[in-house]
VMD Tcl script that builds the backbone (N, CA, C; Angstrom):
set m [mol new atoms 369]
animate dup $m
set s [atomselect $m all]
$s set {name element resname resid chain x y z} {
  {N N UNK 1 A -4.481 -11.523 17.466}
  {CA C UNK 1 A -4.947 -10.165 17.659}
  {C C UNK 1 A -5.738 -9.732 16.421}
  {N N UNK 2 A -6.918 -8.734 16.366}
  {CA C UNK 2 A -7.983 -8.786 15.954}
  {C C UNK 2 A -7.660 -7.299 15.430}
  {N N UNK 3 A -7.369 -6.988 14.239}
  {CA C UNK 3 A -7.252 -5.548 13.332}
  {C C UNK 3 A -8.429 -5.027 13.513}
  {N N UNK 4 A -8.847 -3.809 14.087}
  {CA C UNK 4 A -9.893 -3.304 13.870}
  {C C UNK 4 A -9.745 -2.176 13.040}
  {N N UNK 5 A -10.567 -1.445 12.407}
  {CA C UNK 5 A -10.473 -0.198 11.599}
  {C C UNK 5 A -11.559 0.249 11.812}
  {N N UNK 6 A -11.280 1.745 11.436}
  {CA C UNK 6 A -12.621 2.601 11.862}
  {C C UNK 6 A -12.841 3.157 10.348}
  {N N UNK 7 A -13.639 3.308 9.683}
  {CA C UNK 7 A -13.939 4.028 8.739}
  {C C UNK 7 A -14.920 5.006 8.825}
  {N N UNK 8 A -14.728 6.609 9.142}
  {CA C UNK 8 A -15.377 7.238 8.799}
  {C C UNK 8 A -16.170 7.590 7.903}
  {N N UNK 9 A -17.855 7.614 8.312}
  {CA C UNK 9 A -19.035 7.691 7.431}
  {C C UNK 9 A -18.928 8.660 6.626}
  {N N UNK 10 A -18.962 8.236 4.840}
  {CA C UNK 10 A -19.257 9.250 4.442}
  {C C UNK 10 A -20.676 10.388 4.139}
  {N N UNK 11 A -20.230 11.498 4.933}
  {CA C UNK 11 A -21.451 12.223 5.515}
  {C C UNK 11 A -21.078 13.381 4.536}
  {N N UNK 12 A -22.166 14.576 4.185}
  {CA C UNK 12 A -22.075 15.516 3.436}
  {C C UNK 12 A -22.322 16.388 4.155}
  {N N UNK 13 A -22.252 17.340 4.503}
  {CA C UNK 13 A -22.154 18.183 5.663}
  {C C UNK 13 A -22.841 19.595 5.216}
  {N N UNK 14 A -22.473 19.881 3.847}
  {CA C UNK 14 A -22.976 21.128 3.691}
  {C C UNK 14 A -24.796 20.937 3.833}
  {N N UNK 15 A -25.033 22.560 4.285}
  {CA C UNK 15 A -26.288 22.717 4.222}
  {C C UNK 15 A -26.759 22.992 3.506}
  {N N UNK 16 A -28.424 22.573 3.159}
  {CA C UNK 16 A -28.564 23.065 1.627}
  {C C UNK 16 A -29.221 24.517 1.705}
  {N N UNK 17 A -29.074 25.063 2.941}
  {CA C UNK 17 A -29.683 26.536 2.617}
  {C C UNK 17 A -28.331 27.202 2.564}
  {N N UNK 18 A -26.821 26.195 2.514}
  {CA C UNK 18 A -25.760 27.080 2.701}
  {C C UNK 18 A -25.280 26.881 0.926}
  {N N UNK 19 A -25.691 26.136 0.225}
  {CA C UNK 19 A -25.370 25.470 -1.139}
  {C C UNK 19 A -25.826 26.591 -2.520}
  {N N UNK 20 A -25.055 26.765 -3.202}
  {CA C UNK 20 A -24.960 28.127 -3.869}
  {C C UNK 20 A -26.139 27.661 -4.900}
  {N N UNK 21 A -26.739 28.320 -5.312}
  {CA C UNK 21 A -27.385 28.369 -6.014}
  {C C UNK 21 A -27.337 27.783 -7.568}
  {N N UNK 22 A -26.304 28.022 -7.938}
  {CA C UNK 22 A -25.300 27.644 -9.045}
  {C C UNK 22 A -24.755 26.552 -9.546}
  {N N UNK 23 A -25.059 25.618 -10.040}
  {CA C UNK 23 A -24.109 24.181 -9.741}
  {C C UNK 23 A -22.405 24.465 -10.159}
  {N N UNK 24 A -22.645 25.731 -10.848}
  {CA C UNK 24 A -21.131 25.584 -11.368}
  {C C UNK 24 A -20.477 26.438 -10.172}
  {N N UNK 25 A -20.842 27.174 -8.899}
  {CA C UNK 25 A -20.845 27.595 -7.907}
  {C C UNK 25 A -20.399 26.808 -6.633}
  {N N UNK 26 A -21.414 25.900 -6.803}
  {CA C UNK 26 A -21.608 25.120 -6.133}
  {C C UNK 26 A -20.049 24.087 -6.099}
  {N N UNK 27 A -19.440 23.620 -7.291}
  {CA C UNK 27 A -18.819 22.407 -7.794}
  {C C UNK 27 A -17.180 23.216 -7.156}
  {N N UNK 28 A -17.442 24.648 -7.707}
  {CA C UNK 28 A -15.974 25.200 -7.205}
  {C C UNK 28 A -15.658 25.971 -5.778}
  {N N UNK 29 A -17.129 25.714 -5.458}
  {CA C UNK 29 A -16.514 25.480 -3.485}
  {C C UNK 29 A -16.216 24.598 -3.182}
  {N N UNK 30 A -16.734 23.721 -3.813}
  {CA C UNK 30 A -16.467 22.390 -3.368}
  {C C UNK 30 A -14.979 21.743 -3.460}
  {N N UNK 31 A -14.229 22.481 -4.635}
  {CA C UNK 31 A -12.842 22.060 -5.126}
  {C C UNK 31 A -11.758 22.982 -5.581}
  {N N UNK 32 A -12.240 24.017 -5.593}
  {CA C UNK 32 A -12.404 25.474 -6.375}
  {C C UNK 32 A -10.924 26.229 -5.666}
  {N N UNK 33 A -10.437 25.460 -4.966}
  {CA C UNK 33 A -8.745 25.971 -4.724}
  {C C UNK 33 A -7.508 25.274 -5.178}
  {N N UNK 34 A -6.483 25.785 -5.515}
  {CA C UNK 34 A -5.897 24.987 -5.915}
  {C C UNK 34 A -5.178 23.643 -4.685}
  {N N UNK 35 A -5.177 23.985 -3.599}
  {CA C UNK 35 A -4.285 22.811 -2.654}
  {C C UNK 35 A -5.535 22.088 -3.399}
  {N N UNK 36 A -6.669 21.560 -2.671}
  {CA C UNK 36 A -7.647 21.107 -3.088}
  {C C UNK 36 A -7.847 19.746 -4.559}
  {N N UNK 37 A -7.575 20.410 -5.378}
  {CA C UNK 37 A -7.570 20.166 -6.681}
  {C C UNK 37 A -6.385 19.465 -6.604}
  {N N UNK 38 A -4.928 19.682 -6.225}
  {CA C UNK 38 A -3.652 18.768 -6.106}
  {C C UNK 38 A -4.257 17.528 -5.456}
  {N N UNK 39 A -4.639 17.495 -4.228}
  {CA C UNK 39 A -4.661 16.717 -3.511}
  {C C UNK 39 A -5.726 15.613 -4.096}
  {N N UNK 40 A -7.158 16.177 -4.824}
  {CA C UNK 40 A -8.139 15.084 -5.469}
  {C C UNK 40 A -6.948 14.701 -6.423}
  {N N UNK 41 A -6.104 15.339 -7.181}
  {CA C UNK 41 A -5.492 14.480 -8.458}
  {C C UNK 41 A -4.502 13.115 -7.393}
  {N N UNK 42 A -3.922 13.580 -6.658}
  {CA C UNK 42 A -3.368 12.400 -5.572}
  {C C UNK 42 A -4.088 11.346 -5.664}
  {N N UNK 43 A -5.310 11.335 -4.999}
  {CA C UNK 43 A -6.170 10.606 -4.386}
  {C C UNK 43 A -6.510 9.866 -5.502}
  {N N UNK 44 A -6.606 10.537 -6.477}
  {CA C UNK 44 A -7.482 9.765 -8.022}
  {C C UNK 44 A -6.771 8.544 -8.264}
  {N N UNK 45 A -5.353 8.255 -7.570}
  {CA C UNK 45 A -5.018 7.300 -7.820}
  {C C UNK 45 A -4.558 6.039 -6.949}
  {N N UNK 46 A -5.628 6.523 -6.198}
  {CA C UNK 46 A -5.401 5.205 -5.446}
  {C C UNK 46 A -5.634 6.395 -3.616}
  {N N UNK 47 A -5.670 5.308 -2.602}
  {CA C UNK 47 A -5.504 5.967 -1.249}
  {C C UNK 47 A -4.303 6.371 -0.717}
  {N N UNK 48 A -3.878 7.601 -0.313}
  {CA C UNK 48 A -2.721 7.888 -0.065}
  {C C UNK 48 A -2.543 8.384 1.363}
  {N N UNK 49 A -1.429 7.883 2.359}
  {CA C UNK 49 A -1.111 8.525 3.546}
  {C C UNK 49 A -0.839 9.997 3.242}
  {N N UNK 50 A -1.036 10.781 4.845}
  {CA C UNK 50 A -0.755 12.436 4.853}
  {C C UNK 50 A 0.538 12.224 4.028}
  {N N UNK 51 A 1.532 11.626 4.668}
  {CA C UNK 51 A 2.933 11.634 4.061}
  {C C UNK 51 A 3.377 11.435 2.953}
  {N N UNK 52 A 2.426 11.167 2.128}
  {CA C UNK 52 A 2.644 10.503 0.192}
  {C C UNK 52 A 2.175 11.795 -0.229}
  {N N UNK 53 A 0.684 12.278 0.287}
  {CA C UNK 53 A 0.257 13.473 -0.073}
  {C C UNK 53 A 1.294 14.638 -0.148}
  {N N UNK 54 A 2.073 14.669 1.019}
  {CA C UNK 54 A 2.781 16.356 1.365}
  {C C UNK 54 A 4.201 15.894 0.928}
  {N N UNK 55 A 4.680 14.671 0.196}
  {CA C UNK 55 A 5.146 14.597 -0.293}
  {C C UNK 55 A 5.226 15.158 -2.017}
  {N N UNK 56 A 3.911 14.029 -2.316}
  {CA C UNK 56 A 3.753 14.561 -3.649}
  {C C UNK 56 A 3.271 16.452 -4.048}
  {N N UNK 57 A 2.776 16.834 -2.656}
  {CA C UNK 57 A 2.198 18.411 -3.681}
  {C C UNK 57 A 3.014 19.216 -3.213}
  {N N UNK 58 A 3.767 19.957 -4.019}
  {CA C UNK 58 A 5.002 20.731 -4.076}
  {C C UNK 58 A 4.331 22.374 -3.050}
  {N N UNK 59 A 5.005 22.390 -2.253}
  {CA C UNK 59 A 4.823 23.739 -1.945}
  {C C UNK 59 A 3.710 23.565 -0.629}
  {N N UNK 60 A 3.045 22.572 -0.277}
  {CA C UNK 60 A 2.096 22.975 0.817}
  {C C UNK 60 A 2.518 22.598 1.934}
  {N N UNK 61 A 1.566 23.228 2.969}
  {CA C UNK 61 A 2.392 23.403 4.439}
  {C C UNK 61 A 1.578 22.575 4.917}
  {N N UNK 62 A 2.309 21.732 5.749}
  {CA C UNK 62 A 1.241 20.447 7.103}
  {C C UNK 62 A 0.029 21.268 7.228}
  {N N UNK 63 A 0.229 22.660 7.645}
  {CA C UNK 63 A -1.319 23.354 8.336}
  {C C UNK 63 A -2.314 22.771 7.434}
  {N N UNK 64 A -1.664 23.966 6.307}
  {CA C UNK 64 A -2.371 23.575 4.900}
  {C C UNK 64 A -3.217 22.516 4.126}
  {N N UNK 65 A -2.198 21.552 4.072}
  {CA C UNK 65 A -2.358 20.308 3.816}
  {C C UNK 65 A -3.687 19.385 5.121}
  {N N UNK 66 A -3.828 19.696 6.360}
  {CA C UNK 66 A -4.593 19.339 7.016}
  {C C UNK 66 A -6.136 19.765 6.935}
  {N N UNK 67 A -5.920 21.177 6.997}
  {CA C UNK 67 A -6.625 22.117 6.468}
  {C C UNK 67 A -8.133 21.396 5.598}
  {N N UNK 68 A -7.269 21.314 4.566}
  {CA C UNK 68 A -8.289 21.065 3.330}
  {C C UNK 68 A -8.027 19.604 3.297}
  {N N UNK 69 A -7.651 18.777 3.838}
  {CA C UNK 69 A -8.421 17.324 4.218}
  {C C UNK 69 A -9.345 17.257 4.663}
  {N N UNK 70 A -9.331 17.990 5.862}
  {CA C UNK 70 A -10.662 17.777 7.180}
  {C C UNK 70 A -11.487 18.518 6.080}
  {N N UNK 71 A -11.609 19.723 5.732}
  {CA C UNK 71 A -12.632 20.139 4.680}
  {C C UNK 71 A -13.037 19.274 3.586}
  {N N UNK 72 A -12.291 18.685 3.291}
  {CA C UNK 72 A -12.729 17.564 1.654}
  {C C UNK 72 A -13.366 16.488 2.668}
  {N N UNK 73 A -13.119 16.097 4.009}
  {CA C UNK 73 A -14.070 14.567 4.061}
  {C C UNK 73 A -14.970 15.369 4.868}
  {N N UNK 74 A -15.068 16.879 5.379}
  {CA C UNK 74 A -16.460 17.026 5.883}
  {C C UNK 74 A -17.212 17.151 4.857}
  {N N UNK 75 A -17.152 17.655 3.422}
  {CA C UNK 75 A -17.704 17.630 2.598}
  {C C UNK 75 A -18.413 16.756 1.936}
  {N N UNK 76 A -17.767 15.375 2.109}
  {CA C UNK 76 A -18.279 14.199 1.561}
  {C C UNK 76 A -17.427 13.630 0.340}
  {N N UNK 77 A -16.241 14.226 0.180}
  {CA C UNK 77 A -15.566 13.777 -0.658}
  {C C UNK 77 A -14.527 13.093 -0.578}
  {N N UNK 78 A -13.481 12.652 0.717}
  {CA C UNK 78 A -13.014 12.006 1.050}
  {C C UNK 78 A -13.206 11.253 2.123}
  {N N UNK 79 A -12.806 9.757 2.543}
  {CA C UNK 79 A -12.851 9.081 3.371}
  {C C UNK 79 A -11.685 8.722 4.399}
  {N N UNK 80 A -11.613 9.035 5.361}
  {CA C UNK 80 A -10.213 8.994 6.160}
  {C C UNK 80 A -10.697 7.846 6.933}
  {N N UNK 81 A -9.657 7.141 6.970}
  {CA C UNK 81 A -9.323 5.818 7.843}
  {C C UNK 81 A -8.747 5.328 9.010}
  {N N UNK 82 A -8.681 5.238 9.735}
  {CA C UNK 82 A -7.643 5.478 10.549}
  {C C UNK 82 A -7.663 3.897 11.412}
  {N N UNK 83 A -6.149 3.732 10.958}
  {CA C UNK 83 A -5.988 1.827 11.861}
  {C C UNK 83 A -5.064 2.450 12.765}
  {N N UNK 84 A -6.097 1.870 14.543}
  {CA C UNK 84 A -5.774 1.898 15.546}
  {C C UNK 84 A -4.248 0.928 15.472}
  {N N UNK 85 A -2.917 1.650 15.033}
  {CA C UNK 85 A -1.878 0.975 15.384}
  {C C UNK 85 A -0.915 2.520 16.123}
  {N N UNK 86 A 0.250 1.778 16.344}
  {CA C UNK 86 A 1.154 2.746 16.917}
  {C C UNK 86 A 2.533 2.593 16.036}
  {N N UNK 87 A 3.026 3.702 15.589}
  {CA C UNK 87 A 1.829 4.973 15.665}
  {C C UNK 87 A 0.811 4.716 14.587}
  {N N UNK 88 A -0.192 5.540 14.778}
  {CA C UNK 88 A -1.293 5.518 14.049}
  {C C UNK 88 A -1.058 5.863 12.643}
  {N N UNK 89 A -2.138 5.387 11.752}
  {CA C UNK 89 A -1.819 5.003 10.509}
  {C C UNK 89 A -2.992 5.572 9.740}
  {N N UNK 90 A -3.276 6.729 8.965}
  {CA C UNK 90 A -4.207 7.417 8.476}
  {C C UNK 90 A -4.152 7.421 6.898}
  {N N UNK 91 A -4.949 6.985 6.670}
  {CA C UNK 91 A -5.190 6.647 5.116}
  {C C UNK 91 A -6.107 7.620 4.331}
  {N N UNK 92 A -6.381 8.089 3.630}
  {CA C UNK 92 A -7.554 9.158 2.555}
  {C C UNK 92 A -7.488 8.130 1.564}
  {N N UNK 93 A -9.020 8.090 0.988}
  {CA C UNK 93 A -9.225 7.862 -0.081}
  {C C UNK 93 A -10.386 8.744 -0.648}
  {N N UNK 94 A -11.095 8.353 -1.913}
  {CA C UNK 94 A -12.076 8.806 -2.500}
  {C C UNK 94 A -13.352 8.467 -2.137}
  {N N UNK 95 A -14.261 9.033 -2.045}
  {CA C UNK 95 A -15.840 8.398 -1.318}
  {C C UNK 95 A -16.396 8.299 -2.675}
  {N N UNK 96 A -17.483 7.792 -2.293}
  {CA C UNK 96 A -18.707 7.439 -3.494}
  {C C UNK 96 A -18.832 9.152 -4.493}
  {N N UNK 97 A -18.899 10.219 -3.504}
  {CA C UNK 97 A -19.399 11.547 -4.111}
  {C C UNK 97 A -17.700 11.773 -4.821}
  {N N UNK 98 A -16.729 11.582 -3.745}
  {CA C UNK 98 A -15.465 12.133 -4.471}
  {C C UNK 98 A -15.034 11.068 -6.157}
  {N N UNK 99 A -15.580 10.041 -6.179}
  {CA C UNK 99 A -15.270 9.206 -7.149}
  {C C UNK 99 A -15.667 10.082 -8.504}
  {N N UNK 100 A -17.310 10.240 -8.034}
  {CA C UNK 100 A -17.627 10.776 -9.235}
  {C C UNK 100 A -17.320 12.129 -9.728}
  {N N UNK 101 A -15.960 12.951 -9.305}
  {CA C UNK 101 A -14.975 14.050 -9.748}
  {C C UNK 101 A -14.203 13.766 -10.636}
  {N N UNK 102 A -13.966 12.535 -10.669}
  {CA C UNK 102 A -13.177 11.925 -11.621}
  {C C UNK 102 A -13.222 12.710 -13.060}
  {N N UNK 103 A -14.020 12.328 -13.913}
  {CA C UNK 103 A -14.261 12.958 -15.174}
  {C C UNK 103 A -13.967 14.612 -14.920}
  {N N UNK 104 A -14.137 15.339 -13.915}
  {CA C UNK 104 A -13.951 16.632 -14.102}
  {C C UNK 104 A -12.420 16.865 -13.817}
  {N N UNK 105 A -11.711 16.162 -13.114}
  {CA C UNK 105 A -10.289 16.266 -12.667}
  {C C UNK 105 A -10.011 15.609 -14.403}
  {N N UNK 106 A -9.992 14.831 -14.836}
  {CA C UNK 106 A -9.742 14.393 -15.965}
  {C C UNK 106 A -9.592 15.438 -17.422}
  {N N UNK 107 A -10.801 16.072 -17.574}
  {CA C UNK 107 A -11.352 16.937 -18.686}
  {C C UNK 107 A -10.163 17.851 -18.165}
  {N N UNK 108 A -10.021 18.748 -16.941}
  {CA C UNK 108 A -9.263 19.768 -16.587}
  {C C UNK 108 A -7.709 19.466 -17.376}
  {N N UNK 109 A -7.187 18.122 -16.831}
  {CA C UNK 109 A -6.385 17.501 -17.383}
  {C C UNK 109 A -5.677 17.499 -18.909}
  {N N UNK 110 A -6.899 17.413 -19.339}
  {CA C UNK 110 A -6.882 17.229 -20.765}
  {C C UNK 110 A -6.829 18.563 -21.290}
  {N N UNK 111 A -7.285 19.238 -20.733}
  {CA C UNK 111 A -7.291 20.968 -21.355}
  {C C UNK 111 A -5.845 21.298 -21.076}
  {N N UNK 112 A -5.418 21.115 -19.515}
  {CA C UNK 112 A -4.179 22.294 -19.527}
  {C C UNK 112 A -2.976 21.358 -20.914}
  {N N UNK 113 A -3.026 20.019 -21.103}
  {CA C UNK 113 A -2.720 19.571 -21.962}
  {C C UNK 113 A -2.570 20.202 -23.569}
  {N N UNK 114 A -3.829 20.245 -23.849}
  {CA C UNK 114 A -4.274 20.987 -25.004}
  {C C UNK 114 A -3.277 22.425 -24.696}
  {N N UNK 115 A -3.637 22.991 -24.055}
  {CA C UNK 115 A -3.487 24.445 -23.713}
  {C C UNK 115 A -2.420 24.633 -23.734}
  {N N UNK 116 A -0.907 24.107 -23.189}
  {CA C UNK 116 A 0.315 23.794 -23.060}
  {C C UNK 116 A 0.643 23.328 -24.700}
  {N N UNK 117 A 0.526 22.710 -26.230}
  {CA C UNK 117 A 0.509 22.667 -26.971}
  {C C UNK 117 A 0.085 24.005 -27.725}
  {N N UNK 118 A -0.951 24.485 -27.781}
  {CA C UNK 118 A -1.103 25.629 -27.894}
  {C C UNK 118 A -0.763 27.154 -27.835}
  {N N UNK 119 A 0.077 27.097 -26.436}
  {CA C UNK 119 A 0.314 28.117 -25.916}
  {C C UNK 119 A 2.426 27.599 -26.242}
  {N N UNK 120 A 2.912 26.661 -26.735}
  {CA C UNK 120 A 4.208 26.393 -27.258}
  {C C UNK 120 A 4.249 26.658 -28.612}
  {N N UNK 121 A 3.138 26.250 -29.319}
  {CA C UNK 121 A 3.412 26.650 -30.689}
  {C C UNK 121 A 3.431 28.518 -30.991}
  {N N UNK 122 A 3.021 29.113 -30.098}
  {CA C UNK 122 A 3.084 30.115 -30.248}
  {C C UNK 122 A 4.857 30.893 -29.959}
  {N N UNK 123 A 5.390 30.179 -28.897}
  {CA C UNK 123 A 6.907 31.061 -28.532}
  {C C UNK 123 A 7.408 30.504 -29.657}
}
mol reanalyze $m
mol bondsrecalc $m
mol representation Tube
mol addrep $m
């Protein structure tokens, strides 16, 4: 028997007469909530099922959590997979556009870091 998989194209969906003017506008529609932002730090490490996801991010609801999947791969930033088994088996990963978030999920990283040092030496 012959595994097939479907990989959804990564397509970018927004329009560019709908695309803010702003790149720094632009970057935090694109990611600019927090479910959002949990879920790229997930992903950053590797491809994760719904169930690893709503495992790992504290506090979000299935809706939720669906929600802003289907929004992150209409966007072009994630890639959903899906192997025709039973039951079905849905994978997310990072696309070519979501890869290159990396460095900004990173830097963010590094600040609340900083910031958390900072904000202890003070109590």
């Amino acid at each position: 028997m012959k595994l097939i998989v479907f990989k959804i194209a990564e397509v970018i969906m927004i329009a560019k007469k709908d695309m803010p003017f702003c790149p720094v506008a632009l970057t935090v529609n694109m990611i600019g909530n927090k479910w959002k932002l949990l879920i790229l730090k997930n992903v950053l490490t590797g491809t994760k099922r719904f169930g690893e996801l709503s495992e790992n991010i504290n506090g979000i609801s299935q809706k939720v959590l669906t929600d802003n999947l289907r929004k992150m791969e209409h966007d072009g930033i994630l890639v959903r997979t899906v192997y025709p088994e039973v039951p079905p088996r849905v994978e997310y990963s990072l696309s070519a556009i979501g890869e290159t978030m990396r460095p900004i999920i990173t830097a963010m990283e590094i600040w609340g870091l900083e910031y958390k040092k900072i904000i202890s030496k003070d109590w």
